[in-house]
N, C-alpha and C positions, 0 to 999 in steps of 0.2 A: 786582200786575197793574194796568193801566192800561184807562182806558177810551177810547175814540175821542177823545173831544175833548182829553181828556189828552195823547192820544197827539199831536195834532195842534199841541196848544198849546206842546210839546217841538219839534214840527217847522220851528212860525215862530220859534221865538226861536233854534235852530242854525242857518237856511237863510232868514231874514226877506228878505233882496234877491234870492232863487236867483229864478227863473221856473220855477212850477208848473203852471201850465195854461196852454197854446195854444189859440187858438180863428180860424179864418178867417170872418168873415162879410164880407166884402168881400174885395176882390184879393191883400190880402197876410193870412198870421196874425200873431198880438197876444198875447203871454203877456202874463200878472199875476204876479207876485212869492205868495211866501209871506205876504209880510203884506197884500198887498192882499187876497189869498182871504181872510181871519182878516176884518177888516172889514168885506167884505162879510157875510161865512157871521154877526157878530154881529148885522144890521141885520135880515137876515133870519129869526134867530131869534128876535129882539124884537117882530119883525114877527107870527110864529106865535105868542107869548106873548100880544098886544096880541088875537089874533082868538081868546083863547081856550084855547087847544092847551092840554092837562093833560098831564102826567109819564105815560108809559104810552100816550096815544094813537096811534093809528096814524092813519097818513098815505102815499096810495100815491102813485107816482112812476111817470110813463109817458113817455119823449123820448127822442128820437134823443141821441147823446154832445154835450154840447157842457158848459162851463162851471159854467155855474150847472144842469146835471145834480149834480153833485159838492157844489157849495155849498148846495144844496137837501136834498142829504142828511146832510150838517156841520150846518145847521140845525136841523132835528130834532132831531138828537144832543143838541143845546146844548141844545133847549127839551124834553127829556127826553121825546122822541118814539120810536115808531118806526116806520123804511120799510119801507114795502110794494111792493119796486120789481117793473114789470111790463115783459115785453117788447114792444115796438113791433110783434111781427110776430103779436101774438093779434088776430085779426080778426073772429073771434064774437062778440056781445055776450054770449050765454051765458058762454065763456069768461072776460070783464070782470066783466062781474056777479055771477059765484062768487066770484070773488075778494074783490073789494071788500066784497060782502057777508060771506060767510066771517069777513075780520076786521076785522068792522065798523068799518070804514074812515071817519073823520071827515074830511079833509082829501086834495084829491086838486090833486100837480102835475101841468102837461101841457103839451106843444107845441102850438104849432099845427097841426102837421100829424098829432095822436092826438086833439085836442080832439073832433072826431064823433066818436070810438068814446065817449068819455065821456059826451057829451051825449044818445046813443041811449039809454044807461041810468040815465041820475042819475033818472029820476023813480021809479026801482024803488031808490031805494037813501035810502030815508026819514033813515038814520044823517049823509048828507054833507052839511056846513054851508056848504063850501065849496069851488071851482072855484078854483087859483090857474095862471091861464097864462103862459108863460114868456115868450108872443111877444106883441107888441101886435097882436095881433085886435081884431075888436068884440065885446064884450060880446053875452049874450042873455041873459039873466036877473041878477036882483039877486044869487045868488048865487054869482057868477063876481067874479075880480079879477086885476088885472093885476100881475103880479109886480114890475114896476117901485115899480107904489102899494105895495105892501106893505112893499115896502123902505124908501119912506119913511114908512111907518106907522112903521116898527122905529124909521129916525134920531128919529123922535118921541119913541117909547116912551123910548130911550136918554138923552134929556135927563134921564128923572126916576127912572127904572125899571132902571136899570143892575144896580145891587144884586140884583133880580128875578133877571135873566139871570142872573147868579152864582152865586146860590144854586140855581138850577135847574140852572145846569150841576153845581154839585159835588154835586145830590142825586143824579146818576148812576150806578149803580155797573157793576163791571165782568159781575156774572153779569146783568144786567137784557139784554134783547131788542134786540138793536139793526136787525136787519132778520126778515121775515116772507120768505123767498123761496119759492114756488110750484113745483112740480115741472109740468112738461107733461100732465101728466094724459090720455095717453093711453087706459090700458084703467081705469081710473075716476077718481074725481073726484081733482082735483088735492090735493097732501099740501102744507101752510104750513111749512118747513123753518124754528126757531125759531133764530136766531144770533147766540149774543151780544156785546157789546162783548167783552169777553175769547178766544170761540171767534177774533175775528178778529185781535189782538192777537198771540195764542199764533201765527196761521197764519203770519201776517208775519213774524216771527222764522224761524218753522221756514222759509221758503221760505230765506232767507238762509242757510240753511245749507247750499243747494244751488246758489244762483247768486249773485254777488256783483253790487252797483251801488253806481255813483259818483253824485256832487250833478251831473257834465256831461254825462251819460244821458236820451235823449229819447225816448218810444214815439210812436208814433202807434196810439190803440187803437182798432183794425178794430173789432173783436167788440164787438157791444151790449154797454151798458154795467152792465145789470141781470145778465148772464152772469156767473157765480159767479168763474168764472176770472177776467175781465179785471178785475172789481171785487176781487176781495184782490191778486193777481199784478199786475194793472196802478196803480188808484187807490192803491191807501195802502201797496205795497211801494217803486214811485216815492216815494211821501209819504214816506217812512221814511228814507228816503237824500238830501232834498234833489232829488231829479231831477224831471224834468219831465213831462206828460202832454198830448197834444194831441190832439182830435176832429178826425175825420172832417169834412170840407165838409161842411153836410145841402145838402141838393137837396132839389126841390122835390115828390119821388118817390121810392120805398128805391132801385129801378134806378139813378136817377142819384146818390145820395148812394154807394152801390157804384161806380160810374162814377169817381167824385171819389179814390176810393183810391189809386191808380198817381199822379196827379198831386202827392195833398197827399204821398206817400214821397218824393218828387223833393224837396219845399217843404220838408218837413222835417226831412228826412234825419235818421231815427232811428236810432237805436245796436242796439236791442231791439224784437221784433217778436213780438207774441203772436199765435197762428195757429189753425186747423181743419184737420183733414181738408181741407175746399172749399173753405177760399181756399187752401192750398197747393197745391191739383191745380188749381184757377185759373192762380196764378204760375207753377206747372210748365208747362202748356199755351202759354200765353205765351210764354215763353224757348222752348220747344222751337217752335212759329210761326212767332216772327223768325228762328231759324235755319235752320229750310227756306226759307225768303224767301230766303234768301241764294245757293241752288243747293247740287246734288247734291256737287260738292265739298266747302264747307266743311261743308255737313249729315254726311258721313263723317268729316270730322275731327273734329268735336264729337264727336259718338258715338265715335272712338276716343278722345280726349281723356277720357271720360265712364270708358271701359272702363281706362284706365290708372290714374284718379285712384281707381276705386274696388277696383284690386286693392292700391296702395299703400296706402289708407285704413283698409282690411280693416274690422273693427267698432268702430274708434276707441282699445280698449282698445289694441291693437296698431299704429297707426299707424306708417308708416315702420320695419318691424322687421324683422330676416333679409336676403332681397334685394329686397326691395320697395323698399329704400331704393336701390337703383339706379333708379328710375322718377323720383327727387326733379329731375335735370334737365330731364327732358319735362313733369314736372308742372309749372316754374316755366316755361317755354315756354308751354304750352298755358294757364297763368293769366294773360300777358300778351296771348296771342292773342285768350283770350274768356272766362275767370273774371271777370277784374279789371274788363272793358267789362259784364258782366252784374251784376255790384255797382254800377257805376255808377249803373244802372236804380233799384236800391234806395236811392239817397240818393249811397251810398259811406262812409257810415259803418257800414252795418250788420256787427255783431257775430255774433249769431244768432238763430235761433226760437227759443221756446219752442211745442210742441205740445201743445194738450188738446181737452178737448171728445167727443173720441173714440178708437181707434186709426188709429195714424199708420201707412200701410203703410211698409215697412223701404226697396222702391225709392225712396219721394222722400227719406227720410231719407241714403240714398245718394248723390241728387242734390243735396242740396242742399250735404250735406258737402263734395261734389265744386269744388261753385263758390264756397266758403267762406264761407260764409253756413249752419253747418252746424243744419238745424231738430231740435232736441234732444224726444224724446217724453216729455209729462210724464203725471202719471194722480192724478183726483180725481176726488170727488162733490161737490154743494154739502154733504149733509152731515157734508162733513167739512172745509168752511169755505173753500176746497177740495182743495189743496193734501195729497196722498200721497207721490208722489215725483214725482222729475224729473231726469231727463240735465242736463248742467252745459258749461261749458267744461274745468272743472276732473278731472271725474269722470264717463265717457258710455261708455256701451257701444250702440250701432248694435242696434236689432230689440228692446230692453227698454223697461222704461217708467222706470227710470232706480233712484238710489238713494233711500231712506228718507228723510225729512226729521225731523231732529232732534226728540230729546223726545217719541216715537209709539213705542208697539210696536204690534208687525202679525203676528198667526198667518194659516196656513192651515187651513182646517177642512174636513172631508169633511160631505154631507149633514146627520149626524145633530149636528154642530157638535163632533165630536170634532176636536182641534187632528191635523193632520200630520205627518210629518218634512220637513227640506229637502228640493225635488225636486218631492215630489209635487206637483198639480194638485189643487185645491179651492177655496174662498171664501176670498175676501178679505177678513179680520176684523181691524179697526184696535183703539185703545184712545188717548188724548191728550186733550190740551187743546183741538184744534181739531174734535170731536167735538159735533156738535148737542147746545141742550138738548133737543129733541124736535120733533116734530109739532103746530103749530098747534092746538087743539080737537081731536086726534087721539088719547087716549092707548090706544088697544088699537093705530094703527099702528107708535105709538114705542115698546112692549111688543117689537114683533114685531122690530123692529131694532134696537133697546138694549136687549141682554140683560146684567147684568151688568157693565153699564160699555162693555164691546166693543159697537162698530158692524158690525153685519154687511153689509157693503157687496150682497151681490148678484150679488159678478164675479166671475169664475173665472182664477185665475191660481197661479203660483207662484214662490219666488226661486230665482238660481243659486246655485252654489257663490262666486259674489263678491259676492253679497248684492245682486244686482238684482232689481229687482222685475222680471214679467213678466204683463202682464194679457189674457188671451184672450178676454174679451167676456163679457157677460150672462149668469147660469145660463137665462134667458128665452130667449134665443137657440140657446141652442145647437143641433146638428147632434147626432141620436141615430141609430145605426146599428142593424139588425134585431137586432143582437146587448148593443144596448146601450151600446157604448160613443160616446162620446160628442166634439165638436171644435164650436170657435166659428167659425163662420164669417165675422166682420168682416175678417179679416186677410187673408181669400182676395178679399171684394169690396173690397179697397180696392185690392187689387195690379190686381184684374182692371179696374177702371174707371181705375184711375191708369198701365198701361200699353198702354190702347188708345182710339185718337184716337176711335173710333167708337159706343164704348159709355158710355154717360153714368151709368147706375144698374145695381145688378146684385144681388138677394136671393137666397141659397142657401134650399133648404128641403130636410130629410130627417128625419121622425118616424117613425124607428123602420121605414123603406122600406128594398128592398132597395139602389135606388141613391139619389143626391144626383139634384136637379134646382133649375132656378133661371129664374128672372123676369129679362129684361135688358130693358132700354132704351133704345134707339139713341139717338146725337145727327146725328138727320137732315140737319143744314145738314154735316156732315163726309162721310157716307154720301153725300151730291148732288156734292160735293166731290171725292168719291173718284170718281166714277163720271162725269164730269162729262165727261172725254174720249171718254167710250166713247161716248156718246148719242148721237150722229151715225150709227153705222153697227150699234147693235146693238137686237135688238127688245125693247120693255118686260120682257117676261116674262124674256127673259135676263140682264135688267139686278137685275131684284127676285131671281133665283136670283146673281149674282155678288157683291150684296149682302149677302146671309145666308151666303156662302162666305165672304167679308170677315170676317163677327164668327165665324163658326166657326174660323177659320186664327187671329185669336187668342187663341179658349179655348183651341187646340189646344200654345197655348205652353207653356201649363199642365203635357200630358202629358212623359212622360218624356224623348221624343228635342226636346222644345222648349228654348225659349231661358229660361224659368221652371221647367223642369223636374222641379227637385229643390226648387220649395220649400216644398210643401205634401203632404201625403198624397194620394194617387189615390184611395183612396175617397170622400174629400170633395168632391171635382170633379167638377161636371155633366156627367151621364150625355143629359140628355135639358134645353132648353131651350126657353120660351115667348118670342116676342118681344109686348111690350108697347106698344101707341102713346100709352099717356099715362105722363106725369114724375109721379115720386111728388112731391108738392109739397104745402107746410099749407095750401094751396086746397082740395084733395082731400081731405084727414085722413091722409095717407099717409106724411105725415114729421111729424115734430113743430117746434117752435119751438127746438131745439138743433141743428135740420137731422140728425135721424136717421132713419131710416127705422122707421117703425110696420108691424111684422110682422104682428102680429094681424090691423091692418085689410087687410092687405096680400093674407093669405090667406083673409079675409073676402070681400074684394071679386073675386079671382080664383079660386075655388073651383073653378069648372066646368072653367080650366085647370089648374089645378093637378092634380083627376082625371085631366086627358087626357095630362100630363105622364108619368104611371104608364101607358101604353100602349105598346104594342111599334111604333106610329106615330108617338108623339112621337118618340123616339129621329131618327127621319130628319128634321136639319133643316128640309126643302127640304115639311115636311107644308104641310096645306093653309090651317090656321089659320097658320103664320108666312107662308106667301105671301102673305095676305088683307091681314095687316098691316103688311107688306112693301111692300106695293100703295099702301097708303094713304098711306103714311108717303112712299114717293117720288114719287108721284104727285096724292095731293089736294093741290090749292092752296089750302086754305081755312086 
């Protein structure tokens, strides 16, 4: 088994001229080669040897994606460090400060544009010798340095000190710690997910045995880059194959560095595309915008175009099979018409998603298969380096979370952790190489989830008869009926916010109630939108009732005689609904920094609705609390 740097120093001497990393900071991007990285990544861990850094320290890592994010953590590696990467979008200092503190954090890099959240706290973090920032800033204390000095600290060091570097690289081994990652720490304090050189080794192999890449394969990686996902599945499965990696434009704000996405796909025209839930119901909303732009004509023929491609498609497994294959002419029609122009959007190389982070609902997975760019759903946790399974080009089945990756077994276990038969519904219990060594300073929490070797993941799911994996959401989550039994409901709000223009967020809730009920949250610029012709000749008050009829017509799709009808169970579908005027957002504490939504606080914070939701009053949309907010929502201008 290999360690990082190992693994990395097999990578420049097979791919030494390939270009590995892109980066734009001015008008056009700029790759560096394989061995240009390798050069840099020694100077600067010469650089961390010369300020000090011992075998085993940690070192945390706070920036937007860009280059030397990567080479900062190659770094480390070398000077037998390890990262402590953080995401960009914790805004607490409390939040910073656990951290760093937690694992006693000696060494911290940062961008520019994270350097105040670090500086609000370094004076509480006695352990930090050092500030190392990535951008040329000014300085405010002596213990701040600019990343560039440090680099030639390192070319310094390296005239005499080579040997050092050397020997610290090969004292590395492959079970030692290679990052600290942090869980969101929602309902208590955040858990240090321990992951070693080798847990990430082992994941990178096993991802290949689900999706294959070439050395002339380029991402552009959306997803922060501290994200369990895009860091094994993006950085060093690219790294593995010779292929390429390119950041994000930052901007000068997260809004516009998101802004910069659609333009740098155009720039870079990637092959492979790692994805969420929320930027895929992003890109869908988009595509389906410019097509209504276009008139009520071709807006029907997309939509039938959409209805052909996806009964020839069926779930992948079966494509083009029976008489479906009679559709194979209008589908190559209808891909000239507005498939092939809508990949264009995307570069025109793109191949396909990969999905994580969350569940992917099965309509975008439909769409996008449609327009051939087919987003594949994958399923991981960090602790499990991350990588469980994953849809493929090769092997995909539509509405699963795809097949096993190599060298893992995986039971299903009921409650009491008794194993299952195929079929059944229970927890998701892994066992492999990509398998955390535990919990940070944690050991009663990695008790509780390494029992025996097995990871008890926490999610509820089960395989088919083809040995797909299928994951139905959180045992936390779930939907308990008065009777007990039990359904996840992620799958129904993803369908429900990702097939309707108007509703932006959407939380089921039912503990053990006679019916389901649910939290929605309008997206008022589409609601103004929709209504927008009427305002001339109809009174406010009918405007705020035909409003609430809007999002009721398409829960209503949901029931049986709808155009969603059959896809979910009728008991699990809101019986009675709250309209909410604020966005669950990690302003609020309402979503977390994976962008999921925090239930807890959710029905923490809405309790006195949620009671009213259980009334024979709620049931009538048109009650007085949805009018109120109804009101506000279409009418305050503030």
């Amino acid at each position: 088994m290999q360690t990082l740097p190992e693994f990395f120093e097999y990578c420049v001497e097979t791919f030494s001229e390939n270009i590995y990393l892109w980066e734009k900071t001015g008008e056009y991007y700029k790759g560096i080669t394989y061995r240009q990285t390798r050069d840099k990544v020694y100077q600067l861990a010469a650089g961390l040897i010369s300020l000090g850094v011992r075998k085993g320290d940690r070192i945390a890592l706070i920036s937007e994606g860009r280059n030397d994010w990567v080479i900062s953590e190659l770094a480390m590696f070398y000077a037998g460090a390890v990262n402590v990467p953080l995401s960009v979008k914790l805004s607490e200092p409390v939040e910073i400060r656990f951290r760093l503190s937690h694992s006693a954090v000696r060494f911290i890099f940062t961008s520019g544009n994270q350097v105040k959240k670090i500086r609000l706290v370094k004076n509480e973090l006695p352990l930090v010798e050092k500030i190392i920032l990535l951008d040329n800033v000014p300085l405010e204390t002596d213990n701040e340095i600019l990343f560039n000095d440090l680099l030639v600290n390192g070319q310094n060091f390296l005239k005499s000190g080579k040997e050092t570097l050397i020997q610290r690289q090969q004292s590395v081994l492959p079970g030692d710690i290679a990052n600290i990652c942090y869980t969101s720490g929602t309902t208590a304090d955040p858990k240090g997910i321990m992951l070693t050189h080798a847990n990430y080794i082992t994941n990178v192999n096993q991802g290949y045995s689900l999706f294959d890449l070439d050395k002339n394969d380029r991402t552009l990686l959306v997803l922060p880059w501290d994200h369990a996902f895009a860091h094994t599945a993006g950085i060093y499965c690219f790294m593995g194959k010779g292929a390429s990696v390119a950041s994000v434009q930052n901007g000068k704000s997260a809004l516009e560095t998101i802004r910069n996405i659609q333009q740098n796909i155009r720039e870079i025209k990637p092959h492979i595309l790692l994805s969420v839930p929320a930027l895929a119901s992003n890109f869908k909303k988009n595509i389906e915008k410019s097509i209504q732009e276009k008139g009520r004509f071709i807006n029907r023929l997309f939509k039938h175009a959409l209805r052909i491609s996806y009964r020839y498609n069926g779930n992948g497994l079966n494509t083009g099979k029976g008489l479906t294959i009679l559709y194979k002419p209008l589908i190559c029609l209808y891909d000239m018409l507005f498939f092939r122009k809508i990949r264009e959007g995307f570069g025109g190389n793109l191949k396909f998603f990969i999905g994580g982070g969350a569940l992917l609902d099965i309509e975008f997975q439909r769409f996008f298969y449609a327009l051939g760019i087919p987003m594949f759903q994958g399923y991981g946790l960090t602790e499990a380096s991350p990588v469980i399974s994953s849809n493929g080009i090769n092997k995909h089945k539509l509405g699963s979370s795809g097949a096993l990756v190599a060298e893992m077994d995986l039971k299903i276990c009921d409650e009491a952790g008794k194993e299952l038969p195929g079929g059944k519904h229970g927890e998701i219990v892994i066992r492999g190489g990509n398998v955390m060594k535990g919990y940070w300073e944690n050991p009663e929490a990695t008790a509780k989830t390494i029992r025996d070797g097995w990871l008890y993941t926490g999610d509820l799911g089960y395989l088919d008869t083809d040995n797909f994996l299928y994951v139905l959401g959180r045992f936390k989550s779930l939907l308990i009926g008065h009777d007990g039994e039990k359904y996840s409901p992620e799958g129904i709000e993803e369908a429900i916010t990702g097939s309707s223009r108007l509703i932006d967020q959407c939380m089921l809730y039912n503990n053990q109630n006679p019916y389901t009920v649910a939290f929605v949250v309008p997206n008022k610029e589409s609601l103004k939108n929709h209504l927008r012709n009427k305002e001339s000749n109809t009174a406010p008050q009918d405007l705020i009732c035909m409003a609430l009829a809007t999002i009721e017509k398409d829960l209503l799709e949901y029931r049986p005689d709808g155009k969603f009808g059959d896809l979910f169970p009728q008991r699990w579908l809101p019986s009675a609904i709250a309209i909410l005027g604020e966005h669950f957002s990690e302003e609020n504490r309402l979503m977390n920094s994976t962008a999921k939504i925090v239930r807890g606080k959710i029905i923490e914070r809405y309790k006195e609705d949620l009671d009213f939701l259980y009334s024979s009053e709620a049931k009538y949309i048109y009650n007085k609390r949805n009018l109120e907010v109804m009101e506000q929502l279409l009418f305050d201008n503030k």
